[in-house]
Phi, psi and omega in degrees: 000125187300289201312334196282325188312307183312325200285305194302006174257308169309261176347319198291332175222178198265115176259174207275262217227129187233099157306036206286111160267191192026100158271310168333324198260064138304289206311326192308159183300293193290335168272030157280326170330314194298321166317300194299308195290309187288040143046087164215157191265000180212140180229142223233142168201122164280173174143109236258335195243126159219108180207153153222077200331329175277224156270001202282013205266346147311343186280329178306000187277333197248343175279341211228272202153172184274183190300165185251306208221107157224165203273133175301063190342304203290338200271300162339271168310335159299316172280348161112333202302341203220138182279167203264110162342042170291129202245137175250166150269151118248077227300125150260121170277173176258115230277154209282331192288328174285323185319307187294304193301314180285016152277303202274006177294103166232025147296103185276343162295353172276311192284355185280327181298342180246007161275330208245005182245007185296139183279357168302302197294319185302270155018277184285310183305307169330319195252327145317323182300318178295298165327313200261311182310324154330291178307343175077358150315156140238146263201152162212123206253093171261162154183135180298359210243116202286310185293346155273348171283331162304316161300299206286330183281346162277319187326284198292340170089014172243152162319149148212163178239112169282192163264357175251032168275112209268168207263326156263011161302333190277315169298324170283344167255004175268342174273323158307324177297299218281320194264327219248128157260004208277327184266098201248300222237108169247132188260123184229149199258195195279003165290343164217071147284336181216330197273349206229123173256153186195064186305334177301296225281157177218345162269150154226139171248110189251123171268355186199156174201178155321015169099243191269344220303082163324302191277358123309307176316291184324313202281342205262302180296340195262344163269352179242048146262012167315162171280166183232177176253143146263121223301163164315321196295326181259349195075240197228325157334089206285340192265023186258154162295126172222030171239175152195165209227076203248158180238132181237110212253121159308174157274142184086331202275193175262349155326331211262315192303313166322282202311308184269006143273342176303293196302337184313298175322282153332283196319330189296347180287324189137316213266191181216124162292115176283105185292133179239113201243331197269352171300320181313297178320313208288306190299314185291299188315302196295347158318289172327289060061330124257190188278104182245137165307286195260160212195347201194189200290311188282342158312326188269318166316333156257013184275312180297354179246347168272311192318296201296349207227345155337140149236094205281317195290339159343270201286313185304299145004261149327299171291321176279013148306318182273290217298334192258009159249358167265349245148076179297357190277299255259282200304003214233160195272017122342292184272034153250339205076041193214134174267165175267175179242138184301337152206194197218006170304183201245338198272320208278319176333309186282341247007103085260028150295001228016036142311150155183147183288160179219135166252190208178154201286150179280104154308138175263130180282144208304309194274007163281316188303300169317334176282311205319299225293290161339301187279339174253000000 
């Protein structure tokens, strides 16, 4: 087998310098294996995010070393090296028939589903995406949740990219995109959270994420931080913004909670979020008022009866099945430090459901164990 020879060529001698980019995703179980197996007298480990959500983002002091070095964002962009940012909140309350349902709800992929379908947020992304293509910007629509990303992506009339989007379906809308004014706005799912370079966009509209996940937050603001040129609209004028950056939160959900743990990393950076509490209005008008897809009371009723009636874990399935053979890190609630449950109800929690917890011997990690084994 070619691949076991390479690795048994790797393994077989002591290198010079053992290089890592994206280093944070080391500490995960299967790339610490690269640690243990590869032989260097010196190790490097890069990284634009060095964030994790669990705990394990502390173990690089004894996998790696400690930090060497790190970079001022805000200093980076006063030089030019990083484009200048405005980063937005933008609050859409939730319309009263979704309100109710997310209430009354105990599905939590339902209630994420129905914050993230809220139709005020469809409204206002509809109506930034027509703004900045005025403008001759380009736009990227993120969201985790793959069956609203097919809604918005029909909604809106754009290409989008998934974890099932064949590889040349993908190149082809990333070479209209990168090349094309015809093409301003592409909707893309957590696949290119890392994977996708697109140095053109400089808007991002993000309607769903990853829960608390910071170093998303990072990684998604980290695609329109190419340096930019600056457009006519701004002119010539370095303290002007020439990315931007919206998050758009229903109100009231658990969405909000999410948003501003999302945001911690960033804020440790320099930057700052602007709260938009008044676009929502501005957007119902201008729906009303042009062709916007949803536009009125019964746009919205029936958007909620396609919601209620979804089979959302389907296309969600699938997609983290492609995200975890391109990236065993990226998919997996491993790198929350969280197992899944069979529910999250008050009855299964409790067992009555006949559920009930167990406890069990303190796992050892293989390469401690090995030291251990050794020493006695």
């Amino acid at each position: 087998d070619k691949s076991a020879e390479v690795m048994n060529q790797i393994k077989g001698r002591e290198w010079g310098l053992l290089l890592m980019d994206e280093v944070h995703v080391v500490p995960a179980k299967m790339f610490r294996r690269v640690i243990g197996s590869v032989k260097a007298h010196c190790r490097l480990g890069l990284t634009a995010t060095l964030v994790r959500e669990d705990d394990l983002i502390s173990d690089l002091n004894f996998l790696i070393g400690p930090k060497l070095y790190e970079a001022n964002w805000m200093d980076l962009t006063t030089q030019g090296y990083l484009a200048n940012v405005q980063c937005v909140e933008v609050w859409t309350p939730m319309t009263a028939p979704f309100m109710r349902e997310y209430l009354m709800a105990d599905n939590a992929r339902l209630k994420q589903l129905l914050y993230v379908m809220n139709p005020a947020k469809l409204r206002a992304t509809e109506f930034l995406m027509r703004f900045h293509e005025e403008r001759g910007d380009k736009i990227i629509v993120f969201s985790d949740l793959v069956y609203s990303l097919k809604l918005y992506a029909a909604m809106l009339k754009r290409p989008m990219i998934y974890g099932e989007t064949s590889e040349r379906e993908r190149q082809a809308i990333l070479g209209t995109f990168r090349t094309s004014d015809a093409l301003r706005t592409i909707c893309i799912s957590k696949v290119g959270d890392t994977s996708i370079d697109l140095p053109e966009a400089n808007v991002i509209i993000q309607v769903s994420s990853h829960f608390g996940s910071r170093r998303q937050e990072a990684q998604r603001l980290g695609r329109i931080l190419r340096p930019k040129s600056y457009t006519q609209t701004d002119g010539s004028n370095r303290s002007s913004f020439n990315a931007f950056f919206y998050t758009l939160v229903s109100t009231d959900t658990q969405e909000m909670f999410y948003s501003t743990k999302r945001q911690q990393y960033l804020i440790d950076q320099g930057y700052t979020f602007k709260i938009v509490t008044t676009l929502s209005e501005k957007a119902d008008l201008e729906a009303l008022q042009n062709d916007y897809a949803y536009k009125n009371a019964e746009d919205d009723r029936q958007l909620l009866r396609i919601v209620l009636t979804s089979d959302i874990e389907k296309d969600q399935r699938a997609e983290d099945t492609a995200i975890r053979k391109s990236n065993p890190d990226g998919a997996k609630l491993a790198d929350l430090g969280v197992k899944r449950t069979a529910g999250s109800t008050l009855d299964q929690l409790s067992g009555g459901s006949g559920a009930r917890y167990s406890s069990g011997p303190r796992k050892i990690h293989p390469m401690f164990a090995k030291r251990r084994k050794a020493r006695m």
